[in-house]
Chimera marker file (.cmm) of the C-alpha trace (Angstrom):
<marker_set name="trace">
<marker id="1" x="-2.480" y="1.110" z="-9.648" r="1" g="1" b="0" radius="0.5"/>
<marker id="2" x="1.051" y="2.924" z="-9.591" r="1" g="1" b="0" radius="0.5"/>
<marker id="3" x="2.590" y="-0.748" z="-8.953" r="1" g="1" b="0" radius="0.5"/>
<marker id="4" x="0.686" y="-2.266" z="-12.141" r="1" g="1" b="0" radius="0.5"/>
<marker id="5" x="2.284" y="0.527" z="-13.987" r="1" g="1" b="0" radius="0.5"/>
<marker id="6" x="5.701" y="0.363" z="-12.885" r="1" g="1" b="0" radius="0.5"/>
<marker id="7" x="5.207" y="-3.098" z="-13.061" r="1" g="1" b="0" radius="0.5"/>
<marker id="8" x="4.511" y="-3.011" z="-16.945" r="1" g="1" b="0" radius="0.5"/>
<marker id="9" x="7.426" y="-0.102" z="-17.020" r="1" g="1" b="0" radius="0.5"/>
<marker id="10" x="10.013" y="-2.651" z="-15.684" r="1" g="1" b="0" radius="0.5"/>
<marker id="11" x="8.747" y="-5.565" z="-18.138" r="1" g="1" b="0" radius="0.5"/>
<marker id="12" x="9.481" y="-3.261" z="-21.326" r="1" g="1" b="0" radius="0.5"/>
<marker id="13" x="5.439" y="-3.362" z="-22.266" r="1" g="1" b="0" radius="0.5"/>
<marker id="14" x="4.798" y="0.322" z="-21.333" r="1" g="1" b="0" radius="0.5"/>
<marker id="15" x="7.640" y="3.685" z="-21.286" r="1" g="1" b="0" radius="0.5"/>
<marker id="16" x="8.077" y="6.227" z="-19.069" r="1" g="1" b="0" radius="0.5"/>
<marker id="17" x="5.981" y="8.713" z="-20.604" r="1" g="1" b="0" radius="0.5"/>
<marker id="18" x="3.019" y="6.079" z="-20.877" r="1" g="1" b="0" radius="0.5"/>
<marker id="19" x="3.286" y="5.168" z="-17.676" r="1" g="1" b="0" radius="0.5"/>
<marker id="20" x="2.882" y="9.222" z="-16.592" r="1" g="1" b="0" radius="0.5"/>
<marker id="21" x="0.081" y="9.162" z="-19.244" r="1" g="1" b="0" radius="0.5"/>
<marker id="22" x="-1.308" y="6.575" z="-17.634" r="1" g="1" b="0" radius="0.5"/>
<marker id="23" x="-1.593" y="7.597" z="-14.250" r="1" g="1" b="0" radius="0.5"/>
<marker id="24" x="-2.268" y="10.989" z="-15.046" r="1" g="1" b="0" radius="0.5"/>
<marker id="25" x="-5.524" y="10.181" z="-16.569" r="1" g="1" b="0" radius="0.5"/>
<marker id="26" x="-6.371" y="7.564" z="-14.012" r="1" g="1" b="0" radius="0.5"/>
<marker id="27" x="-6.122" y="10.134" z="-11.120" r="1" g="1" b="0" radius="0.5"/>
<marker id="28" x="-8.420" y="12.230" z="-13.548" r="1" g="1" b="0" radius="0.5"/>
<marker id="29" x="-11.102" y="9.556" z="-13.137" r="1" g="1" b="0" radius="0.5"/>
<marker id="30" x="-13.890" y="10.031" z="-10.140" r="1" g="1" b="0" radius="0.5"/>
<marker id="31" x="-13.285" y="7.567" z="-7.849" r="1" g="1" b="0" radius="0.5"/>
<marker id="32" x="-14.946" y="6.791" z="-4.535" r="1" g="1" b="0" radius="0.5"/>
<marker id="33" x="-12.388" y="5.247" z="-1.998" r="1" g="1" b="0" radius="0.5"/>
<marker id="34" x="-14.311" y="2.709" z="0.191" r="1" g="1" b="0" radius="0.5"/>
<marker id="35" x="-13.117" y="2.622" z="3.785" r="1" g="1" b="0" radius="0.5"/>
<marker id="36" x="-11.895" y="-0.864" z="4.790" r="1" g="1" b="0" radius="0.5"/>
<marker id="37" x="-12.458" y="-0.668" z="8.217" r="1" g="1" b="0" radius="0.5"/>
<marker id="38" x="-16.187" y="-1.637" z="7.847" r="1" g="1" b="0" radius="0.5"/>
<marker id="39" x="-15.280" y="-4.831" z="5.697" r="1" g="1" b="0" radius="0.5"/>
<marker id="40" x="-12.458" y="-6.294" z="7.533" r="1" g="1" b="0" radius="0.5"/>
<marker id="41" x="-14.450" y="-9.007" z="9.425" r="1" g="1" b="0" radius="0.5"/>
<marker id="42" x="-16.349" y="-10.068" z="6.445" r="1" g="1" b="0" radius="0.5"/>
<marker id="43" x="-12.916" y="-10.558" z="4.137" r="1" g="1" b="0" radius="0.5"/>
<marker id="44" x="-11.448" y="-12.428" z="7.206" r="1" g="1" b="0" radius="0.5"/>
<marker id="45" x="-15.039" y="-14.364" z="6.851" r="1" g="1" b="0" radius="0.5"/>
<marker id="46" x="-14.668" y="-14.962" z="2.816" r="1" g="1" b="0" radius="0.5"/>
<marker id="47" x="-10.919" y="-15.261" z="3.384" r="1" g="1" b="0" radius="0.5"/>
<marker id="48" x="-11.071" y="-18.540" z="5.344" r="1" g="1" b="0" radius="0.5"/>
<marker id="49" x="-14.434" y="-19.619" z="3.956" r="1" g="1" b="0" radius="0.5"/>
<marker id="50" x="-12.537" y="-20.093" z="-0.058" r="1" g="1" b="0" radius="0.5"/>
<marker id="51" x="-9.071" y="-20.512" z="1.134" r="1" g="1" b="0" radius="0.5"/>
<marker id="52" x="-8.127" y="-17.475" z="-0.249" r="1" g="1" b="0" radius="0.5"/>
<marker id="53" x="-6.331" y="-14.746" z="0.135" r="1" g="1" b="0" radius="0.5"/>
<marker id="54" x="-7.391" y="-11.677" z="2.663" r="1" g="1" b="0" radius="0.5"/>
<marker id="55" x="-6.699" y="-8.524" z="0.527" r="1" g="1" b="0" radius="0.5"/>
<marker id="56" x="-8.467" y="-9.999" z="-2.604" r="1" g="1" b="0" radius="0.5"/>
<marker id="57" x="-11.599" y="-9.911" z="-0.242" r="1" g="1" b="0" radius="0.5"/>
<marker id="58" x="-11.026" y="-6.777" z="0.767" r="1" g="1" b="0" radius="0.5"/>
<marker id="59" x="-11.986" y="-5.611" z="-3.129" r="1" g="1" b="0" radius="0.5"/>
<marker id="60" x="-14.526" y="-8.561" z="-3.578" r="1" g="1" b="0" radius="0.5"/>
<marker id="61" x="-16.676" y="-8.150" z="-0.181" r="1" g="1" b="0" radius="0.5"/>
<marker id="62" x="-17.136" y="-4.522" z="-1.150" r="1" g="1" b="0" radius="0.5"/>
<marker id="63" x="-17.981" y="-5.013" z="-4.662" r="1" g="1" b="0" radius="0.5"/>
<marker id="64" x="-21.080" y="-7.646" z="-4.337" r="1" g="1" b="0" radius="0.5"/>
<marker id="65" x="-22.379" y="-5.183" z="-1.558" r="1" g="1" b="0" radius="0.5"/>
<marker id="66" x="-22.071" y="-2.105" z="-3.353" r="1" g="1" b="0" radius="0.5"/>
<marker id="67" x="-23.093" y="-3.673" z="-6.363" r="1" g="1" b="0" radius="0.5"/>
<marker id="68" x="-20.127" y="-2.465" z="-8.456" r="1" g="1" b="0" radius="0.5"/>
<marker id="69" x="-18.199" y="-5.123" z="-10.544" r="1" g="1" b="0" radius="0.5"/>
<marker id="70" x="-14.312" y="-5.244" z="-10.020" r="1" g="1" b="0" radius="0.5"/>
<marker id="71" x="-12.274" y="-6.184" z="-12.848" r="1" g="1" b="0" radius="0.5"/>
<marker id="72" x="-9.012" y="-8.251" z="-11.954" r="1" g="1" b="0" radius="0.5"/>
<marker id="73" x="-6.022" y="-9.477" z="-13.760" r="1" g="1" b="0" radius="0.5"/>
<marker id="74" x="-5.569" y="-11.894" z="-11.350" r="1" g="1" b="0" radius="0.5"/>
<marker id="75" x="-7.783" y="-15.298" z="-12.803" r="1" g="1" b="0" radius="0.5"/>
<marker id="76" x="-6.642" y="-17.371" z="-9.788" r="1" g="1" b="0" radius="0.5"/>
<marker id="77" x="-8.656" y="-14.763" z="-7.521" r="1" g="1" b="0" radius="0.5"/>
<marker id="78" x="-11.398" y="-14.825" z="-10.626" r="1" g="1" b="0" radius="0.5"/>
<marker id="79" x="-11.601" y="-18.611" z="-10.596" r="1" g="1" b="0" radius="0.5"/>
<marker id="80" x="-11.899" y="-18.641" z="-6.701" r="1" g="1" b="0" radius="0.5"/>
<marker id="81" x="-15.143" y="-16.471" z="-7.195" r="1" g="1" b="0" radius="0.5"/>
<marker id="82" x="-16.501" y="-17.256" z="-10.682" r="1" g="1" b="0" radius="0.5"/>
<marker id="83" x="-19.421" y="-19.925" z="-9.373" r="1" g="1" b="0" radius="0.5"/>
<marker id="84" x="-19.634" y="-18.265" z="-6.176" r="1" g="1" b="0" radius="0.5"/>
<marker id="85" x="-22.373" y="-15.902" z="-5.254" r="1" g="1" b="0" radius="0.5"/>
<marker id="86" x="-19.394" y="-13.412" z="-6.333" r="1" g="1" b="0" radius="0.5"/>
<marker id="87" x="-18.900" y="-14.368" z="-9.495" r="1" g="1" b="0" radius="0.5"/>
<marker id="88" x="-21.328" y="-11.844" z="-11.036" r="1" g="1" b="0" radius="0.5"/>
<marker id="89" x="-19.008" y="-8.679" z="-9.216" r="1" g="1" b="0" radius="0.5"/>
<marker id="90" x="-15.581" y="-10.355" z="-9.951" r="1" g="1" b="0" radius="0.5"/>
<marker id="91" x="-14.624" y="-10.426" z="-13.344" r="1" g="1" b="0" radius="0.5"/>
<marker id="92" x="-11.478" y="-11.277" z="-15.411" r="1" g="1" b="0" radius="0.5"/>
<marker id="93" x="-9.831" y="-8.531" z="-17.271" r="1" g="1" b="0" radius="0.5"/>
<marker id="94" x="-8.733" y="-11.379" z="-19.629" r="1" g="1" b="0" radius="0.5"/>
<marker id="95" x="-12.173" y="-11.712" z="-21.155" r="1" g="1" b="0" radius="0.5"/>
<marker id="96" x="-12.682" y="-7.705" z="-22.364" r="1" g="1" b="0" radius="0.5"/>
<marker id="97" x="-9.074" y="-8.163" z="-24.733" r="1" g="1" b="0" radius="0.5"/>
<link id1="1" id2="2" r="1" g="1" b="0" radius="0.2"/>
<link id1="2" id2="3" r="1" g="1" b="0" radius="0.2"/>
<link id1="3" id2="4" r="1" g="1" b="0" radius="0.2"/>
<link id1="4" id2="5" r="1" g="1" b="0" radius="0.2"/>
<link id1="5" id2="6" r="1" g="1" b="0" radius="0.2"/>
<link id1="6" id2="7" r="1" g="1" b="0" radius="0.2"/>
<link id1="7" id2="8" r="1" g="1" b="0" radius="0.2"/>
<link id1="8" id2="9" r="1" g="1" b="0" radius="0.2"/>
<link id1="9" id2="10" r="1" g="1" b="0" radius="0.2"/>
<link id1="10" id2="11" r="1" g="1" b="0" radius="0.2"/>
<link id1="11" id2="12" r="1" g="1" b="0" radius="0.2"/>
<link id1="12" id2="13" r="1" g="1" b="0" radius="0.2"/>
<link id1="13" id2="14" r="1" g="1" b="0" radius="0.2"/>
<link id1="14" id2="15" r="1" g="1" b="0" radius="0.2"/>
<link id1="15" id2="16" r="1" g="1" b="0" radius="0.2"/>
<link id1="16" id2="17" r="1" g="1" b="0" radius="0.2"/>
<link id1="17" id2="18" r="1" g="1" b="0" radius="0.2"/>
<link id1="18" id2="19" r="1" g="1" b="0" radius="0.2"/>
<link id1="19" id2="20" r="1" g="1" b="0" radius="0.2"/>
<link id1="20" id2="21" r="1" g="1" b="0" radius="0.2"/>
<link id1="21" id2="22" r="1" g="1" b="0" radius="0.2"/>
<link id1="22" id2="23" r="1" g="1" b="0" radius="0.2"/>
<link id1="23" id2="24" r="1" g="1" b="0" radius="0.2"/>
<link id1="24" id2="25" r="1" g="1" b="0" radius="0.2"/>
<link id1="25" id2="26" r="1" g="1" b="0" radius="0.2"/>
<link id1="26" id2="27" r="1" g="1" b="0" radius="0.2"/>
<link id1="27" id2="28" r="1" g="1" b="0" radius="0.2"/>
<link id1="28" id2="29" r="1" g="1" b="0" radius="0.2"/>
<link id1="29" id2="30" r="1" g="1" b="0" radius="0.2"/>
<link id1="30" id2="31" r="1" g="1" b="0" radius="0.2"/>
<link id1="31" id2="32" r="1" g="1" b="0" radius="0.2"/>
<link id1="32" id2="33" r="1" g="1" b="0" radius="0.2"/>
<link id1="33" id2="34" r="1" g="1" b="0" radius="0.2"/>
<link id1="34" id2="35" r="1" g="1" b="0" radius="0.2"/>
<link id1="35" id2="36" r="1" g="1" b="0" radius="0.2"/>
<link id1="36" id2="37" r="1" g="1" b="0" radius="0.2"/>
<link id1="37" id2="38" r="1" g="1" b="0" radius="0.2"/>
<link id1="38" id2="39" r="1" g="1" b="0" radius="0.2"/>
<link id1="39" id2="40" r="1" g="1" b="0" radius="0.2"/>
<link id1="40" id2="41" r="1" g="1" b="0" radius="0.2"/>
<link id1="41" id2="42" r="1" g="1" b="0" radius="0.2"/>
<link id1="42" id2="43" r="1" g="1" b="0" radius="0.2"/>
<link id1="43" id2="44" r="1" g="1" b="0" radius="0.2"/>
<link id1="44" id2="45" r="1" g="1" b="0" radius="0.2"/>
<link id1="45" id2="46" r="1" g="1" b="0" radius="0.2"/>
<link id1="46" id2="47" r="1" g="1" b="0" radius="0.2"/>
<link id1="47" id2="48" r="1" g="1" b="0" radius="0.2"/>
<link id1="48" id2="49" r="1" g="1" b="0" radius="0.2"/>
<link id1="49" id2="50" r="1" g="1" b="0" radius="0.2"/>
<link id1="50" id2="51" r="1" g="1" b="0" radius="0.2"/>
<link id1="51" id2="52" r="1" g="1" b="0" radius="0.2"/>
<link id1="52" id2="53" r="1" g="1" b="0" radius="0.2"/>
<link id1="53" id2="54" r="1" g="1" b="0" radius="0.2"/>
<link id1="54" id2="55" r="1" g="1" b="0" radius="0.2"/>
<link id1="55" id2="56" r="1" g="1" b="0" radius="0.2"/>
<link id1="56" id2="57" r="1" g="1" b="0" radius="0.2"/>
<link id1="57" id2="58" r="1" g="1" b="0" radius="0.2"/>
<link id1="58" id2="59" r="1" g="1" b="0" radius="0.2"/>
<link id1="59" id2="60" r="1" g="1" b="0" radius="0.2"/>
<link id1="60" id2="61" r="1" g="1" b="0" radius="0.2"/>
<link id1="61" id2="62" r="1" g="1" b="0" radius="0.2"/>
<link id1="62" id2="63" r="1" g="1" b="0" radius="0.2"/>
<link id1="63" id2="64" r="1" g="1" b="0" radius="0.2"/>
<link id1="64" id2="65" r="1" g="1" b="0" radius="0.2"/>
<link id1="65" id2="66" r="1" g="1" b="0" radius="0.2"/>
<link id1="66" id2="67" r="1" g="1" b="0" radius="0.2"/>
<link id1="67" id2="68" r="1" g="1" b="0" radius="0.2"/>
<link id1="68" id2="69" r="1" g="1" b="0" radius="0.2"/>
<link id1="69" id2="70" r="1" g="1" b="0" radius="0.2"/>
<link id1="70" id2="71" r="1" g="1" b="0" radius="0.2"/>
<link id1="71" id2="72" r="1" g="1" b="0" radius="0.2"/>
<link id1="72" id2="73" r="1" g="1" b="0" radius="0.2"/>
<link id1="73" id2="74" r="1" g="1" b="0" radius="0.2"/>
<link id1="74" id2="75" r="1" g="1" b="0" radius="0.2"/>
<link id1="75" id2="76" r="1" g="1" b="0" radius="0.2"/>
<link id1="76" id2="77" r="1" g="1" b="0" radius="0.2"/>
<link id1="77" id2="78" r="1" g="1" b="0" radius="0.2"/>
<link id1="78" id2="79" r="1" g="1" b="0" radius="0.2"/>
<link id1="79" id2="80" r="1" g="1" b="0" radius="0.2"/>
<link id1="80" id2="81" r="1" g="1" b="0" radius="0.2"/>
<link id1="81" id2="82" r="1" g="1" b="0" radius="0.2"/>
<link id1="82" id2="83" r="1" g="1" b="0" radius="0.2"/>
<link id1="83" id2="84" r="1" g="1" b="0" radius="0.2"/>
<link id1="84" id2="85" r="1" g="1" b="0" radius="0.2"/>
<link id1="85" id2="86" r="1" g="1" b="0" radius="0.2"/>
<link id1="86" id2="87" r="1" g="1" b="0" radius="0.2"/>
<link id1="87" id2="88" r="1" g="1" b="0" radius="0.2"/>
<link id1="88" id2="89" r="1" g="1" b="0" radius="0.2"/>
<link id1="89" id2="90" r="1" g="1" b="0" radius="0.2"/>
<link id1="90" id2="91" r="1" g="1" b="0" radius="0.2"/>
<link id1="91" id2="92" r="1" g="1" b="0" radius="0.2"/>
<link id1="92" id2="93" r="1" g="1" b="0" radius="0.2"/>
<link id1="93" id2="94" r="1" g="1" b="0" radius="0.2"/>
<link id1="94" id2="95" r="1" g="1" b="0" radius="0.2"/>
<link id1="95" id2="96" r="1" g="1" b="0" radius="0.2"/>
<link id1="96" id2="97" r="1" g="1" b="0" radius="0.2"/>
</marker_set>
């Protein structure tokens, strides 16, 4: 999330102290980090299976089998999934503005 951030910083859309803001209260959230490990083969699977890109299945493998949605700002890796038996854990940060 730190890259989004100083991403944003480095575009002029968010300062210094909202980027510290920012993180601060994201690090405040309770988060459960999901080993990898166990999904590897299965985003290797879904990577070659859509043509698509490894590390994005490495967030949407673990999302449809935990059953908790992902929200991306990428819409290429939302359009890969949207009428996919994915679709319904990958969605578009673009539609909730």
């Amino acid at each position: 999330m730190n890259s989004v951030l100083t991403k944003l910083a480095r575009k002029g859309l968010l300062s210094t102290a909202q980027v510290f803001q920012m993180n601060r209260a994201l690090r405040a959230l309770p988060v459960h980090v999901l080993e990898t490990a166990k999904y590897r083969d299965l985003a290797l699977d879904l990577s070659i299976e859509k043509n698509t890109d490894y590390y994005d299945c490495l967030y949407v493998i673990p999302a449809q089998i935990t059953r908790i949605l992902m929200i991306t700002a990428g819409i290429r890796l939302h359009r890969t999934f949207a009428s996919t038996e994915y679709g319904e854990y990958v969605l578009w940060l673009g539609d909730y503005q």
